[in-house]
N, C-alpha and C positions, 0 to 999 in steps of 0.2 A: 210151468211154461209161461212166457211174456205174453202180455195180451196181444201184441204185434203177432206174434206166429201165431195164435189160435185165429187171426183176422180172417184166411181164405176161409177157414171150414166154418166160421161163422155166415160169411157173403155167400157161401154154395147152399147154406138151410134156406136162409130165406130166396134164395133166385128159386132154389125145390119148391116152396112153400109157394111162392109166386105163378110157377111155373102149372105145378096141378092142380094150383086151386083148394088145397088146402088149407083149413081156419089157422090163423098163427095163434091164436090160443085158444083153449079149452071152452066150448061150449058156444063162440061164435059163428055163425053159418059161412060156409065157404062162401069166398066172393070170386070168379071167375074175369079173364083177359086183365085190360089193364085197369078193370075195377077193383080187383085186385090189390093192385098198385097204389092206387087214391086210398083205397082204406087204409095199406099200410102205414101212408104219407099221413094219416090226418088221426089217424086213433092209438097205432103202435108208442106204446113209450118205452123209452132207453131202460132197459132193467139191469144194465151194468156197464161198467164202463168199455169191452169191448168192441159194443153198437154206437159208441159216440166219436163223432168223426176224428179220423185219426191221420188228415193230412200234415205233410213235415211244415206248411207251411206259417200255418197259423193253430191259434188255441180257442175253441169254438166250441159252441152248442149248432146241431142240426134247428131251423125250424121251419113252419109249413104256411108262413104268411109271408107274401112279397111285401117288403118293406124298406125304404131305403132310408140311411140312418142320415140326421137331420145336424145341418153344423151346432145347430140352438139345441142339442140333445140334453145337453148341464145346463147349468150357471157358470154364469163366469167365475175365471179361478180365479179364489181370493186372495188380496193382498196382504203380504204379515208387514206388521208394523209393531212398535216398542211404546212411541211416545208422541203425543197428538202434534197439532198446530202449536200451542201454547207450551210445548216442553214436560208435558205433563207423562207419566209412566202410565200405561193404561195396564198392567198387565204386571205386577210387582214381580213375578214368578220370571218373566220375558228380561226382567233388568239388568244387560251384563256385571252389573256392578264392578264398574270401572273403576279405577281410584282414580283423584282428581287431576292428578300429573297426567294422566294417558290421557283425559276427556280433554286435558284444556290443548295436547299439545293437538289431538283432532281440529282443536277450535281454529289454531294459530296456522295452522297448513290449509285450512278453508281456505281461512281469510287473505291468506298470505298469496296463497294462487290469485283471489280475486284481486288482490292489489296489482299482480304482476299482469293479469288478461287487463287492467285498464291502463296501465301505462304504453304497454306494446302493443294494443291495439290504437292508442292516441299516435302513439310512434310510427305504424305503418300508416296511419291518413292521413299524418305530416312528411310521408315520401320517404322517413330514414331506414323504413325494412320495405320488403316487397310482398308479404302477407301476412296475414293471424289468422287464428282461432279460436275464439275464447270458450271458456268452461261454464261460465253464468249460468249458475241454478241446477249443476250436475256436480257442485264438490262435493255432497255428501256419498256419491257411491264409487266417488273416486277414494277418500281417505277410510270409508265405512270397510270397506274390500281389502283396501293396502294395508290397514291396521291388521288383519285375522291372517293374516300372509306368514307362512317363514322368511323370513329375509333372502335365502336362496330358492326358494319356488319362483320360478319362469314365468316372466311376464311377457305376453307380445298384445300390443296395445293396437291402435286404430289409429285414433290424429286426437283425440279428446281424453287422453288421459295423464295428463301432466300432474296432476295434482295426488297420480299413484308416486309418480316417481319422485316427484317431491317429495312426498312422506316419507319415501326412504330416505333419504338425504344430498340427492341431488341439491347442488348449490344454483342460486341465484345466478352468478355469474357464469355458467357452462349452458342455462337457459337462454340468456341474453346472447351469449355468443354462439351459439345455434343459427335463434334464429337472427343474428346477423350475420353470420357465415365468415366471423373472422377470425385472425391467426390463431385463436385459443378453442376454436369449433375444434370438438374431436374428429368431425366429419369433412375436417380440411373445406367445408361450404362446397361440401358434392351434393345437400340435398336442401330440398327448398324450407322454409320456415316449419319451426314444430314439429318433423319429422326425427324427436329425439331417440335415445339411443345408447346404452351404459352397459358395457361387459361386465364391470366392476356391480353394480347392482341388478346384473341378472334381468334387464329390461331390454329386451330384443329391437334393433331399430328401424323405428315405425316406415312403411313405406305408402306411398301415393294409393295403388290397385284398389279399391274397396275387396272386404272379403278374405283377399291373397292369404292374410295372416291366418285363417283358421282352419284350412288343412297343414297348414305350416303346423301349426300350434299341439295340432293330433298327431303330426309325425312324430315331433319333440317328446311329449305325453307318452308315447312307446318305449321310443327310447330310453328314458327314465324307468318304464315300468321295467325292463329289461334290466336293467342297470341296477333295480330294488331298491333302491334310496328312498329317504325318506324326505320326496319332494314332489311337488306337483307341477304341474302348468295353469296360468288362468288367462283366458283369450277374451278379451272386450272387442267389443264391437255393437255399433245403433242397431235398431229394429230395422232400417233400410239394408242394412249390409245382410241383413239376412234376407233378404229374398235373392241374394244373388246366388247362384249354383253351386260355389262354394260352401258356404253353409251347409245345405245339405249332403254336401260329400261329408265334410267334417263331421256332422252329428253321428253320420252313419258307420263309420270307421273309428269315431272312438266307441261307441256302443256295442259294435263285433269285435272289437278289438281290448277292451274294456281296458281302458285308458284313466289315468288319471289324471283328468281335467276338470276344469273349471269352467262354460263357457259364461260368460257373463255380458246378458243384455239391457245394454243401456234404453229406454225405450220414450224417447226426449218429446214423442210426441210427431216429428216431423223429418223428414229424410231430402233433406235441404227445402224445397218450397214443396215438398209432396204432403200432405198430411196422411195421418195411419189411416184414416177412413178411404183413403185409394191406394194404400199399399196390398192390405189385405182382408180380405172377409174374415176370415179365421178368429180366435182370443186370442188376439195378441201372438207373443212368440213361445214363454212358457207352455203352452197350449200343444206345441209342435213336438216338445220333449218325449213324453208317451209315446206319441210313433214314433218314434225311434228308438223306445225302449232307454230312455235317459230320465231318472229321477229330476223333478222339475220344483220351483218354487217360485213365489214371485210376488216380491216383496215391496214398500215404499220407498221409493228410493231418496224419498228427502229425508229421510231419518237412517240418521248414521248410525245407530243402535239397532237400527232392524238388516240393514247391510250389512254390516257387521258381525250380529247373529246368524244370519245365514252363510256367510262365508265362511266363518270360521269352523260350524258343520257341516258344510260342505267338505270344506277341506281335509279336515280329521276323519270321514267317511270316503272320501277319492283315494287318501294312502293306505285308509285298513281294509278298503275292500277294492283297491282298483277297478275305480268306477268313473264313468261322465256324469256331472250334473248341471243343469242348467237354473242360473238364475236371472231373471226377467227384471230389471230396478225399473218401478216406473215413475216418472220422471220430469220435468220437463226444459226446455232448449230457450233461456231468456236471452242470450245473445242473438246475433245472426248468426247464419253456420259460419260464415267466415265473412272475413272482408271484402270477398266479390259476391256476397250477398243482400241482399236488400229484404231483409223480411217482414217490412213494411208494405210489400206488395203483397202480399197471400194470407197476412195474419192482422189481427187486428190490435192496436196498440194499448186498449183494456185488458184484452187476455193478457199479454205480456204483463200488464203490472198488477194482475190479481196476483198470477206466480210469484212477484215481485216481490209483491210485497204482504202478501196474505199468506204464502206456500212455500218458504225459501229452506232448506238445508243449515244457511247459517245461521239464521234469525230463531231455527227451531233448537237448534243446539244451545244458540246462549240465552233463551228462554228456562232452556232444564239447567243451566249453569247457573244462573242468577236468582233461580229457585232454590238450588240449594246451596247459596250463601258462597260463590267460587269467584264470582263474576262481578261488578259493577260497571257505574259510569265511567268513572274514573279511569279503569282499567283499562276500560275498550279506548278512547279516545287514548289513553297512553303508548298502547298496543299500538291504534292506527296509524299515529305519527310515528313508531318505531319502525312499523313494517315497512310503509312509504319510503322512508330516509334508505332502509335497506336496499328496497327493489330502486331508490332512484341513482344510490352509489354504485351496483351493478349495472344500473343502463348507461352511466357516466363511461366506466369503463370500458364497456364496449364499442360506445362509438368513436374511443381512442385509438384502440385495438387496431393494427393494420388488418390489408385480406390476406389468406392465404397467397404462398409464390404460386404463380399456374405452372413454373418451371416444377415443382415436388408434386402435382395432382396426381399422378397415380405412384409416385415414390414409395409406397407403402401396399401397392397393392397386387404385385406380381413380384415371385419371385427373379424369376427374367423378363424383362421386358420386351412384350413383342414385339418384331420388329415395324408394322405399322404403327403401333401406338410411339416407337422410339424414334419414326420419322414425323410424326404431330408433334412430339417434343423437340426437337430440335427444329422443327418451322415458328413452332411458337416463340423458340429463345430469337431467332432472328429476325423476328416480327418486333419483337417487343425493342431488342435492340435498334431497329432499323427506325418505330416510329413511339420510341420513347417521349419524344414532347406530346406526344394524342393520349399515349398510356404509360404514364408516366409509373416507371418501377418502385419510385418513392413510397408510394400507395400499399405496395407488397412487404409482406415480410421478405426479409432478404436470406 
């Protein structure tokens, strides 16, 4: 018989034993009322697992001291990493050992993002876009993550991960025209800067909400797991976006649901001017995984070999055992969160350039590259001038590009067109007609 059914006639001995006063074991003197009770409470011990509490909700030991459990109970959870400051392998065993085509193209996609956050951030404080966002000091858990990816595993990103979709091969010129919103934007310039976006490479398009995307991310995650493919989902998103409500829906649904996801936490340090020490008491955000019964890890996130390594076991254990896991990159945020920020007010400009320049993702990859004989001066300065001429021929073209017709704005997006929406379109064509010298059509693709 289960221990479950033997439970009532177990709880009816001792309430008896309780009840008249009888020793619960051999050779003790009865204890009487609810002394009784206190003896039970403080001297009985569990002599099988019947007697040990057997509520559905949780998995527990009974005990008989008030105690309430303290956030400081561990240490803090530790950080995996691969390879120091200096590029050095600390841990030969930890070494993806990459061949040198793969390491260098990681290097070129760093670098290549950082070339493109300083031109188009230059671009919008010269008025020619209307915002950015740069990635400064977060490439390596951008390309350390997209590297361990199948090419068709689902990405739904946040606003800070361009330098995933780069590394699959998003072009230069489809970045540029984003975020300038013109004729060659796939998003017809329906969404503001940086908010990219690729059918073709399985990268979901990014939206404004904080959060929105990670019960999005767990819905998608089901539906795969349903479907039994051999692919996953991986949901990015800052340590800020996790305190939103969200989040915790997400954690909780792919965890009873047992999902094959990836969440992946950027953790930059700061959640626009907030710093983590007023987001949350808690460790961090890996810290949260456990309660929710999600395999957790939380790794350096300026070493793209320990990203890397974590992602790619991650992912090889979400497909064979339809699982959630949570990995934690920590990190930190050398940009401003964007160009309507100043993070010159809340932070201090030595912090910034210790990250700078003491703590960087790129400086630390072509340290282990020039260690082992891949890398020079020569190269980098070749590389630089290459990359530059690249992202500067893609920004040339862009700002040639006409804008989108506002006559085709939702051309693509209903199969009939409602009838309000086809009364805005037709005020708009008579506008435009009526005060063509003010908004001149020329401007438009035609």
């Amino acid at each position: 018989m289960a221990a479950s059914a033997r439970l009532p006639c177990a709880g009816l001995r001792s309430l008896r034993r309780l009840l008249l006063g009888r020793p619960s074991h051999p050779g003790r003197l009865p204890a009487r009322g609810l002394r009784a009770g206190v003896c039970l409470q403080q001297q009985e011990e569990f002599t099988s697992l019947e007697e040990k509490p057997q509520f559905p909700g949780a998995s527990a030991e009974f005990v008989d001291k008030l105690e309430f459990i303290q956030p400081n109970v561990i240490s803090g959870i530790p950080i995996y990493r691969v390879m120091d400051r200096q590029g050095q392998i600390t841990n030969p065993s930890e070494d993806p050992q990459l061949p040198q085509e793969q390491v260098l193209k990681f290097y070129k996609s760093m670098t290549l993002l950082n070339t493109m956050d300083r031109i188009l951030y230059e671009s919008q404080r010269q008025g020619r876009i209307s915002f950015y966002m740069t990635n400064y000091g977060e490439e390596g858990t951008h390309v350390g993550s997209a590297a361990a990816l199948s090419d068709t595993d689902l990405v739904f990103g946040q606003y800070r991960e361009a330098g995933v979709l780069m590394h699959r091969g998003y072009p230069l010129d489809l970045f540029m025209a984003q975020c300038y919103g013109n004729a060659s934007d796939t998003g017809k310039g329906r969404q503001m800067p940086v908010h990219y976006g690729c059918k073709d490479l399985h990268f979901v398009t990014i939206s404004s909400p904080l959060a929105t995307q990670i019960p999005q991310a767990v819905g998608s995650a089901y539906a795969i797991k349903r479907e039994n493919t051999d692919r996953i989902v991986i949901c990015y998103f800052g340590e800020g976006a996790a305190s939103e409500g969200d989040a915790h829906a997400g954690f909780n649904f792919a965890a009873t649901l047992e999902c094959p996801i990836i969440f992946f936490c950027r953790n930059n340090g700061y959640a626009i001017s907030t710093p983590t020490s007023e987001q949350y008491r808690g460790d961090g955000i890996a810290a949260r995984g456990p309660g929710y019964g999600i395999q957790s890890i939380r790794v350096d996130g300026n070493d793209v070999f320990a990203v890397y390594n974590a992602t790619r076991e991650a992912r090889r254990r979400a497909v064979a055992e339809n699982q959630p896991f949570l990995i934690e990159a920590m990190t930190y945020r050398i940009g401003h969160h964007s160009t309507s920020d100043d993070s010159s007010a809340y932070r201090s400009v030595d912090e910034v350039n210790y990250w700078d320049k003491q703590d960087h993702p790129i400086s630390r990859l072509r340290h282990y590259m020039v260690g082992r004989g891949w890398w020079d001066e020569d190269q980098e300065k070749t590389w630089r001038k290459k990359s530059r001429k690249r992202v500067m021929e893609a920004f040339e073209e862009a700002e040639r590009k006409l804008k989108p017709s506002p006559q085709f704005l939702f051309s693509d997006v209903y199969c009939e067109m409602p009838w309000h929406i086809q009364k805005q379109q037709e005020s708009l064509e008579r506008h435009l007609k009526q005060y063509g010298e003010h908004y001149p059509l020329g401007q438009y693709e035609k």
